[in-house]
N, C-alpha and C positions, 0 to 999 in steps of 0.2 A: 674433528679439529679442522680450522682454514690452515691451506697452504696459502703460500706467499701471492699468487694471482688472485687467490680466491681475497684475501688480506687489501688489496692493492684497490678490485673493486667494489669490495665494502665500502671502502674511503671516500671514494670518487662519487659512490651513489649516497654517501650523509652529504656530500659536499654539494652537489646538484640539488638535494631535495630542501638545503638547508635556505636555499636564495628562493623557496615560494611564499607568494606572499598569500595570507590570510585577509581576503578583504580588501579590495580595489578602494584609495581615499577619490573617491568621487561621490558624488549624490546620494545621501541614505533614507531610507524609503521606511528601513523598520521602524516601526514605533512609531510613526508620525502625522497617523491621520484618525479622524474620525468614519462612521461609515458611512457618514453622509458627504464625506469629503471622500469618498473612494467610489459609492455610484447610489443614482439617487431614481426614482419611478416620475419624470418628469416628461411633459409632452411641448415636442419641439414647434416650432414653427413649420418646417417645411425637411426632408429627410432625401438622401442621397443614397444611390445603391452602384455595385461594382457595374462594370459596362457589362460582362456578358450576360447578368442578368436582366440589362438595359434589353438589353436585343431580345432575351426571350420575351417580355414587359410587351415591346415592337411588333413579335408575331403574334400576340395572345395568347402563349403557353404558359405564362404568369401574369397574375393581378398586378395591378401598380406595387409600388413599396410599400406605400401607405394602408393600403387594405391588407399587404401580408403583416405587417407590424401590427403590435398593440397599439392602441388607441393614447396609453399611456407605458411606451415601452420604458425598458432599463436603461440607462444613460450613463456609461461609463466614463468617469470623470479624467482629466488629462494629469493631477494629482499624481494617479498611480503609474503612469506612461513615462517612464524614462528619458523618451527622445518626443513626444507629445504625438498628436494627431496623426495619422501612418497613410501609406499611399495603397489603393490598389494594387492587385496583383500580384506575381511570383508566383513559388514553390517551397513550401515547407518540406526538406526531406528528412525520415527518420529512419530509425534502423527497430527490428523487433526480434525476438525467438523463442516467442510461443506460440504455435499454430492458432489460430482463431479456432474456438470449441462452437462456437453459436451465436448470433448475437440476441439470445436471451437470455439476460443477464437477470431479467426475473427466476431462470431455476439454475441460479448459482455457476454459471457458463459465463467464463472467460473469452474477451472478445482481442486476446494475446497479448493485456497485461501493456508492460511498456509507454503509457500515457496512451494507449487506444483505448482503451475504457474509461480514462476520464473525459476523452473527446466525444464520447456518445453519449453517458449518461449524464444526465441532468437530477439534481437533488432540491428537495425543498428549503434544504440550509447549506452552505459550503463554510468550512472550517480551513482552506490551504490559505487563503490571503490575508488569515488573521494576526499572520506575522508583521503587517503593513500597521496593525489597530493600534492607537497608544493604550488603550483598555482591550485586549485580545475576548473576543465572544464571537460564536457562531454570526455570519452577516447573512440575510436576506438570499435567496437565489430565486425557487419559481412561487417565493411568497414575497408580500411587500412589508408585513409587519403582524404582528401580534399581541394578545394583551388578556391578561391572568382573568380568572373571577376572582370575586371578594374573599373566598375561601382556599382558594390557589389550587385548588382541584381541578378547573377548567381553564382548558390554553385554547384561546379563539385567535386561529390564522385566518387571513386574508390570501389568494394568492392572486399574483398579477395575472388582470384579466384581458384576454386577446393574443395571451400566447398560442400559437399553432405549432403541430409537430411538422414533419418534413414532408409531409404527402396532404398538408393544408388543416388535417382535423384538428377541432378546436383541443388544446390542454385545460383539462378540468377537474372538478372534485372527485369526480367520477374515475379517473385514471388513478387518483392516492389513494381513495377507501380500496379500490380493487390491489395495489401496490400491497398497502394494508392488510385487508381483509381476506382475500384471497390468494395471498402470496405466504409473504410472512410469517402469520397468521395457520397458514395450511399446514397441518403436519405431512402431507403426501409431498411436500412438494418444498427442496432443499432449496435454501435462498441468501444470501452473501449477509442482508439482517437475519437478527434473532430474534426468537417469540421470546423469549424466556426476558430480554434485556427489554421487554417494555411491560414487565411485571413491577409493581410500585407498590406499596405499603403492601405486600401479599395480593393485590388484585393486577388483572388484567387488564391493561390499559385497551379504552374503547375509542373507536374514531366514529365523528356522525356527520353528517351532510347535513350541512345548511342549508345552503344554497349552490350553485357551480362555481360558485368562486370564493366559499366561506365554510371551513370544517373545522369545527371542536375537538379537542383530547379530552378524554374526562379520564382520570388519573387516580390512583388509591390514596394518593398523599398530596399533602400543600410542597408545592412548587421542585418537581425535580428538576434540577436545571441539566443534571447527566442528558435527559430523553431531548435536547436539543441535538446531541452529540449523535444520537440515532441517527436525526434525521439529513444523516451527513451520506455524500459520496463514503462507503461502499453501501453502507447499510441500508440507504433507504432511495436509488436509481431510481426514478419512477418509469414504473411499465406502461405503454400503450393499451389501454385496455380495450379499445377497437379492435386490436392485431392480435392480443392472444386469447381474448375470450372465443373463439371459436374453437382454441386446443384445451379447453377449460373444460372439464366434466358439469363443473355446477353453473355452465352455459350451454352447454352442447353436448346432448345426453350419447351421441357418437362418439364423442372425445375421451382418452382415457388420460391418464396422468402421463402416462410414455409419452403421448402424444403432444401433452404441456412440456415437459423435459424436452424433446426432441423438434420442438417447433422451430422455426425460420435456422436452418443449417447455413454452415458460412458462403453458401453460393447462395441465398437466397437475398440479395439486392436489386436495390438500392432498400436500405436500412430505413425505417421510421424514427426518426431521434428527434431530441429537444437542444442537442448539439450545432456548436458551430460550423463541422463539417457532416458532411455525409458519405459515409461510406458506399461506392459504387461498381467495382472491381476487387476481386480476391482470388488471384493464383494459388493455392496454396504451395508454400517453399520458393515462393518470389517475390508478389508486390500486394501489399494492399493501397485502392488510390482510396482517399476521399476528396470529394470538393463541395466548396461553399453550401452552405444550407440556406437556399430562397427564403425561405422563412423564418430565419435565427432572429431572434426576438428582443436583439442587444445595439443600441449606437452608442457612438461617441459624441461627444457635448456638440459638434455642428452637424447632427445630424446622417452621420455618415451610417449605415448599416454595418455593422459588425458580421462576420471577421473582416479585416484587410486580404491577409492570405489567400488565395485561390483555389491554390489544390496543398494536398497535405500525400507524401508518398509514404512509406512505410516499406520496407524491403524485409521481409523473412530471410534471416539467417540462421545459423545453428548454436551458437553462444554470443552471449551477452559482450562479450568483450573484442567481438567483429565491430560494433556498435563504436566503439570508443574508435579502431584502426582506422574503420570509414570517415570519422571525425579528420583523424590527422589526415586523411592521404585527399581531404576535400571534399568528399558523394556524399557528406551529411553534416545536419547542421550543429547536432546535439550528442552530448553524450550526459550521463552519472559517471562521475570519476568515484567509484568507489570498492575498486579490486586493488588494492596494494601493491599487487605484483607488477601494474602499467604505470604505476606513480611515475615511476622515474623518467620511463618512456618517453610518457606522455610530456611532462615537463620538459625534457627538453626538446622536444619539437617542437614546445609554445615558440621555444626561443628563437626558434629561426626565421631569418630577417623575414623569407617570405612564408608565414606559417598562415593559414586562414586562419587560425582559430585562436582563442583564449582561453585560459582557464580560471576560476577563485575556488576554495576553501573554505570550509566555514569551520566548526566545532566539532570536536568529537560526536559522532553521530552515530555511527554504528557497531556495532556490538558484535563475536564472532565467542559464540559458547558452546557446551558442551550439553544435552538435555538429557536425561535416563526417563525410560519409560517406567512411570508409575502405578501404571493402571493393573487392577487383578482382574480387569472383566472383560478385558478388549485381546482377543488375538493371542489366547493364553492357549497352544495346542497340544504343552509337552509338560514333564516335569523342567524343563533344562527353562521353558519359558517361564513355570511359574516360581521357578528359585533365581531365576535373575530380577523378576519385579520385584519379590522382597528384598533381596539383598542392593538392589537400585532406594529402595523406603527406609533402607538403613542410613542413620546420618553419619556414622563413622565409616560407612564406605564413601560415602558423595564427598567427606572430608580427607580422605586418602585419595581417592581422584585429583583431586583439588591441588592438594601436595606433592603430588608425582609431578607437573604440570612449570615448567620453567618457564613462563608468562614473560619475561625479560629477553630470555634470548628467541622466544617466537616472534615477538613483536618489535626486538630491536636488531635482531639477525636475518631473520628470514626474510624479513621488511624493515630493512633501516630508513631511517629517516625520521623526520619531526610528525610524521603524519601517523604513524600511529603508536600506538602504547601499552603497557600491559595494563588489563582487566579484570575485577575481578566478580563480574557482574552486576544484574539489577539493572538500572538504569546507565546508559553512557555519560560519563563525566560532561559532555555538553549540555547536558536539559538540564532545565531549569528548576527541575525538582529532584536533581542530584544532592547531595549531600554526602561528604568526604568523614564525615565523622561518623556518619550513621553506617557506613562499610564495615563488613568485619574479614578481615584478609586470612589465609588458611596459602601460606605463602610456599612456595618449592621448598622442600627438604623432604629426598625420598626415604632418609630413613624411617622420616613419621610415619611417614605414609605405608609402606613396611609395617611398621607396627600397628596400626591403624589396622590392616589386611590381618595379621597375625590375633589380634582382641576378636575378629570375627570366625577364627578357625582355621584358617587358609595358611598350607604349607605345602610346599613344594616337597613333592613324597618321593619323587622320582629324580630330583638334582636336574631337572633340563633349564632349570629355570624359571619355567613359570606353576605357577600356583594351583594345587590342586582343591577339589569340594571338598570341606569337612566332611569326617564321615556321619552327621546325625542329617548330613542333608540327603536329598530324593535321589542327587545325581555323585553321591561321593566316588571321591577319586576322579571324577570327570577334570580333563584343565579349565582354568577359568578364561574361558574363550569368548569376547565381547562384538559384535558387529555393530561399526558405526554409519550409519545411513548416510550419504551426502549427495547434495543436490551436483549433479556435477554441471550446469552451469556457473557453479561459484570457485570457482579453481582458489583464488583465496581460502575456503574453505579446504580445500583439499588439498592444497599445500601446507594450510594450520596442522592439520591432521597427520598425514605423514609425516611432520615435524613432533603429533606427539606420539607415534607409534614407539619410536623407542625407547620414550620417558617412562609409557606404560609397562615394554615390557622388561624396564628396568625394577621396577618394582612388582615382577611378578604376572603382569595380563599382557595375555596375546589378544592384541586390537587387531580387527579385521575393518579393512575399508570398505564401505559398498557402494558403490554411485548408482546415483538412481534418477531417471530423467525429472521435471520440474513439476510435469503433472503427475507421474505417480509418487512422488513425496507426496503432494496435497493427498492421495490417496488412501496412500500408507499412513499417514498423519492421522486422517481421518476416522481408519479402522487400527490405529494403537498397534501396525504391523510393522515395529520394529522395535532395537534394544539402546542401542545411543544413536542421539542425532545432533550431527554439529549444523550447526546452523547462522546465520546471520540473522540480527536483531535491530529493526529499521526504524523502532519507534523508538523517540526520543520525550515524548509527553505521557506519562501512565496514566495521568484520568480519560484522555480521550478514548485510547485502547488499552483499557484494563484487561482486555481478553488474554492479551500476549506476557502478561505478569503475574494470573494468576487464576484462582477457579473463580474466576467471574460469572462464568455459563458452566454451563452441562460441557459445550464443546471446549475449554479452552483450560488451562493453558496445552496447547497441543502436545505438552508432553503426559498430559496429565487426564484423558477426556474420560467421560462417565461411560461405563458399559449401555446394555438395552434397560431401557425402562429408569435412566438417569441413575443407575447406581453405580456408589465411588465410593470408598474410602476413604476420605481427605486425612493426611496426617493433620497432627494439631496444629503446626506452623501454619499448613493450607486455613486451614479453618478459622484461626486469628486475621489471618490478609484476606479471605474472603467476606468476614465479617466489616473489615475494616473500607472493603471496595464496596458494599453494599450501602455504607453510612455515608460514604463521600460522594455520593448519588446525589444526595439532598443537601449537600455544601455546597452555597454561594459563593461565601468568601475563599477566595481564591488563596491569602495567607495563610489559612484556618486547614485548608485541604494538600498544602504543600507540608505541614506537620504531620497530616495523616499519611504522606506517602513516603514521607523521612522514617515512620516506622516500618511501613511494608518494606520500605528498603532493607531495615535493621534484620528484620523477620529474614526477610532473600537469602541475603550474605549470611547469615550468622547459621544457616540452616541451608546452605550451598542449593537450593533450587535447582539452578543450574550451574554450573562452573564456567566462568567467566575466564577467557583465555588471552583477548586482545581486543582494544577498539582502535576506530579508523575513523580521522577527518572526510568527511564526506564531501565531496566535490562537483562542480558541472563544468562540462567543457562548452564552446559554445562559438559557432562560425563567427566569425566579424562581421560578415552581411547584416547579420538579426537585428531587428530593432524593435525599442524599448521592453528587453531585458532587462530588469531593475539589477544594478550592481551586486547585491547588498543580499539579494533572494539565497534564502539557507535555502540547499538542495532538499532538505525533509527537514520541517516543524512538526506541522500541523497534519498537514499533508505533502503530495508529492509536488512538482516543481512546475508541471502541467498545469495541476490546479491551481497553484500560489500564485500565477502572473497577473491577472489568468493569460491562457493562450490568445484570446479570441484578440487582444489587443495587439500581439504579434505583427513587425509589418519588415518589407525588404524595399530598401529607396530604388527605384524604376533602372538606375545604372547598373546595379545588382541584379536583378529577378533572373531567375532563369525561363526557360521560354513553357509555360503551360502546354501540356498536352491530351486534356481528358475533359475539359469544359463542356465537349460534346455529350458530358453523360449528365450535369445538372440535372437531376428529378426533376418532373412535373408530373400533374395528375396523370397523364397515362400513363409514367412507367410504374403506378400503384397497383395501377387495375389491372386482375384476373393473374393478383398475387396470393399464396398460399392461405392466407387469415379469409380471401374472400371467398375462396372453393372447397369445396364436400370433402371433408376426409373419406382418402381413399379405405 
C-alpha cells in the first residue's frame, strides 16, 4: 500500500510526465521522400574536404580528395538534413557500456554495441532511413542498384565502384563473396547473419562474381524480397577480406578458426572500415576515440566530403543509464530515453531555462516481457531442469503466469505517467503491424491463475505457501522454485521484476532474481542456460526480424533455440507461426503480409509465448548544439537512430564545436603497415 508521501509523489510525477510532448510541430521528414530524393550516385564538378585532411593532402600523407573518392561517389541530398549543408569540425561525444569484444564483427564480436557498430560497419542495403520513404523499402548503401532475371531467380547488383576502405584498399566483389562464402556460410565460424535465412524454396542461396563491381544471387524461388532484409546492417557488415583472410584456414593453412574468432583484438588500431569514422584509440573502461575516415566514400550535394564531424569520443561506463546523466549534466550529446525509471528526471531537467538538451517521444516501442525456456535439448542437466521445460510447454501454466501478473499497476505504479502502459505482448502497440483486435488478454485474477496451477497438480503440501511438485513428477514435493535471468544493465527490468516477485508468490511460486551481466545473457541465451528471462523487446517491425518472434532459424526465438544437430520440438502454435514467417518471405505486398502477421499475432497472445507485462514510449535525448537531427526521427523503426539520420550528415555550427584533440592520429598508409593481417602467425 502507498502512504501519504509515497501518494503526494505519485501525483506530482503523472503531473510532470503529463506536459511531454510527443513530437516536436516543426519540419516532418517521415514519409516524405523518394530515394532518389534522399541520396543519389552522381559525379560532382569539383569536391571539398575537412582542413586537417587538407594538411595531410599538403604533406603527401594523403592522395587529393578526388583520387580518395569514387569516380562517381554517393551524394547525400540536403532533403534529408534538417538544418541543410554542415560545417566542419567539432566533437561528437557519446557514452557506451559494453567493453569492445573485437572489431571483428565478421565472428559475431561486438565492437560495444551503443551506435559503435553501426559506425564501423558498412552493409550492402541499409533499412534505418527507411522511415524518411513515402514507400518504405530497403535503400541502396555499397550498391547503386539492382535488377531481377526474367524468372526472379536471379538478383544482379551492381555495387558503387571506387569505394576504398580506410587504409586506401579497393571495396570489391571480392570482400561480399568472402563476407558470403566464407563467413556466413562457414559452419566453424559464428556470425551476426544466418546460413539457414538465405535458404529459399529449400535450396541454398549461391553468390557468384561477375566482375569486381557485379555479383549475382541465384536463389531457389521467384523473387524473395525477405533476402533484401539480410543484406542489412547486422546481418550482412561486410568484412575486409584483405585483413582477415590471413586468419582464415581456407587462406592460410597456419591459421586455425581460433585464430579467425580471435583476430584484430580491441588494441589492435587503427581499424580498416567502410565507416564514416575510424576508430584510433581504445582504453578499455575509459575512452574510445574515432576520427574522420580520409576515405569515406559519401558528399553532400556541393561537394563537401562527408562526415562534417571530426572526432567521435565514446567514454566507457558501467550502465546504460550513466549515458542519459552525462546528457543532462552537459559531457554528451545523446542519449535513448527508454528506462522508465529516468522519465521523470530526465523531463524535468529538459525544463530548465538553462538545460543543453532536448528531448521527443515517439510510439510505444518497447516491450518488457516475460520468456520461459522451451527447449528439451539445450542446458537440460537435472530432473528439476527437465520438469521445468515441460511444465514452461504447458499452455495453462504460461496462462497462470499471465494472470498472476497486474500489468496495470506495474506500468501505472511503478512507472506512472502517459509513457508507458500495460502489455500484453507480441508486437508493441506502436508498429504498424499491431492490431488490437488480433490480441487475446489472459488479464490479472490470481484466483484463475490458482487454479490454472492446481489443473496442473501443484499444491502447497506444507501450508508455507508456495506450491509443491505433483507427485507423478521426477522432483515431487520439491517447491516450485523459478530463476529469472535479468540483464542488469536494464534496472527497468529489474524493477518490473521485483515488482512481480510478490504477485508470483501470491499465487504459489517463489521467483528468484538473477542479474547477469550483458555479455553473458547473450551467452546464456545462446546455450538455453536458463529458466525465465525478462527481457526488453526493441523491435517494433516483425517482418524485418522475425527472429525475435518466433522459430524463424534454428537460433531464435531466444527462448526457444534448437539443440545440436537443429533439433526442437516446436509446439504446434510454433509450427503454424513458423510456417506462416516462411510464406511471408516471398510477400511483396506489403497489405497482404500485414494480414499474415495479425495472425502470428493472434497465435502469440492466444498461446502466451511470452507474457507481456508493460510497454514504454521510446525516446532520444539530444544536446542543442547537434545539427540536422531530423525532429520527427522514431528512436527504433527500422533500425536504430545512428543508422536512421544517417550520422555522417551530423554537424556542430563553428560557435559550438568543442576544441579537437586526437587529429594527430588520422590513418594513413603507414599506420597499416606491419599490422597483424600483414605478419606470420605466431
Amino acid at each position: 500500500m502507498f502512504n501519504k508521501k509515497s501518494l503526494v509523489i505519485f501525483i506530482s510525477l503523472i503531473i510532470v510526465l503529463s506536459t511531454v510532448v510527443v513530437g516536436a510541430e516543426e519540419k516532418k521528414f517521415a514519409g516524405q521522400f523518394s530515394k532518389e530524393e534522399m541520396w543519389v550516385n552522381q559525379s560532382l564538378d569539383s569536391y571539398s574536404e575537412a582542413p586537417e585532411l587538407k594538411v595531410l593532402v599538403d604533406s603527401g600523407e594523403l592522395p587529393p580528395v578526388e583520387e580518395r573518392l569514387p569516380k562517381v561517389p554517393r551524394v547525400v541530398k540536403s532533403n534529408i538534413m534538417a538544418d541543410g549543408v554542415g560545417e566542419y569540425g567539432g566533437v561528437w561525444r557519446d557514452t557506451f557500456a559494453v567493453p569492445v569484444a573485437s572489431w571483428n564483427w565478421g565472428a559475431q564480436k561486438t565492437q560495444g554495441w551503443f551506435g559503435i557498430n553501426q559506425i564501423v560497419q558498412e552493409s550492402l542495403l541499409v533499412s534505418g532511413p527507411m522511415w524518411m520513404l513515402e514507400q518504405p523499402d530497403p535503400l541502396p548503401n555499397l550498391v547503386t542498384g539492382w535488377e531481377w532475371s526474367a524468372d526472379g531467380k536471379t538478383l544482379t547488383m551492381n555495387l558503387l565502384e571506387g569505394i576504398k576502405w580506410s587504409d586506401g584498399e579497393l571495396f570489391t566483389a571480392d570482400d561480399v563473396l568472402f563476407t558470403y562464402n566464407d563467413l556466413i556460410l562457414n559452419d566453424n565460424i559464428p556470425t551476426f547473419g544466418s546460413k539457414e535465412a538465405w535458404v529459399y524454396g529449400g535450396q541454398q542461396t549461391e553468390l557468384e562474381k561477375v566482375d569486381d563491381y557485379t555479383i549475382k544471387w541465384h536463389f531457389g524461388i521467384e523473387k524473395p524480397v525477405h533476402a533484401f532484409y539480410n543484406m542489412d546492417y547486422l546481418d550482412f557488415a561486410v568484412s575486409p577480406k584483405h585483413v582477415y583472410k590471413n586468419f582464415h584456414p581456407d587462406y592460410n593453412e597456419d591459421a586455425s578458426y581460433d585464430d579467425f574468432v580471435n583476430a584484430t583484438p580491441p588494441d589492435d588500431l587503427p581499424l580498416v572500415t567502410l565507416g564514416p569514422w575510424v576508430p584510433t584509440k581504445y582504453e578499455a573502461g575509459q575512452q574510445l576515440v574515432m576520427v574522420r575516415n580520409p576515405y569515406y566514400w559519401q558528399v553532400d550535394e556541393e561537394g563537401n566530403q562527408l562526415p562534417y564531424l571530426s572526432e567521435v569520443r565514446f567514454n566507457e561506463v558501467e550502465s546504460g543509464d550513466i549515458r542519459t546523466m552525462n546528457l543532462i549534466g552537459g559531457s554528451a550529446d545523446r542519449t535513448n530515453l527508454e528506462n522508465p525509471q529516468t522519465f521523470s528526471m530526465v523531463r524535468q531537467a529538459s525544463l530548465e531555462e538553462d538545460a543543453p538538451f532536448k528531448i521527443e517521444f515517439g510510439p510505444f516501442g518497447i516491450g518488457y516481457h516475460i520468456s520461459m525456456n522451451l527447449s528439451r535439448y539445450l542446458s537440460v542437466e537435472n530432473d528439476r531442469d527437465a520438469e521445468l521445460r515441460e511444465l514452461f510447454r504447458e499452455k495453462a501454466f504460461r496462462e497462470a503466469v499471465s494472470h498472476s501478473i497486474s500489468r496495470d499497476a506495474i506500468a501505472n505504479v511503478a512507472f506512472p505517467g502517459p509513457l508507458t502502459q500495460a502489455w500484453h505482448g507480441g508486437y508493441p502497440s506502436g508498429s504498424s503491424y499491431y492490431d488490437q483486435n488480433s490480441v487475446v488478454k489472459y488479464e490479472y485474477n490470481p484466483e484463475t491463475a490458482k487454479e490454472k496451477l492446481a489443473s496442473l497438480g501443484f499444491e502447497d503440501t506444507n501450508g508455507d505457501g508456495i506450491l509443491n511438485w505433483p507427485e507423478d513428477s521426477k522432483i515431487a514435493g520439491d517447491e516450485l522454485v523459478i530463476e529469472m535471468m535479468i540483464n542488469q544493465d536494464q534496472q527497468a527490468s529489474i524493477n518490473a521484476a521485483e515488482a512481480v516477485q510478490p504477485m508470483f508468490r501470491e499465487v504459489g511460486i517463489d521467483l528468484k532474481v538473477r542479474l547477469v551481466s550483458a555479455n553473458n545473457v547473450a551467452t546464456k541465451v545462446g546455450g538455453g542456460d536458463f529458466e525465465m528471462y525478462f527481457n526488453r523487446l526493441d523491435s517494433a517491425i516483425p517482418f524485418i526480424q522475425m527472429e525475435l518472434f518466433g522459430p524463424f532459424r534454428n537460433n531464435s526465438p531466444d527462448w526457444h533455440y534448437a539443440g545440436s544437430g537443429g533439433k526442437r520440438d516446436l509446439l504446434d502454435f510454433e509450427k503454424e507461426i513458423q510456417q506462416i514467417m516462411q510464406e511471408a518471405r516471398y510477400v511483396a505486398d506489403a497489405a497482404e503480409r500485414k494480414e499474415m502477421f495479425k495472425k502470428i499475432l493472434n497465435l502469440y497472445t492466444e498461446n502466451v509465448y511470452t507474457v507481456g507485462v508493460y510497454e514504454v514510449r521510446r525516446g532520444t535525448g539530444l544536446h542543442k548544439r547537434i545539427r540536422n537531427w531530423q525532429p520527427d526521427i522514431p528512436p527504433y523503426m527500422y533500425n536504430w537512430t545512428i543508422n536512421s539520420i544517417p550520422v555522417q550528415i551530423l554537424y556542430v555550427n563553428q560557435e559550438d564545436q568543442f576544441e579537437t584533440m586526437f587529429l594527430d592520429s588520422i590513418p594513413t598508409k603507414k599506420d597499416y603497415i606491419e599490422r597483424s593481417w600483414h605478419l606470420p602467425l605466431d
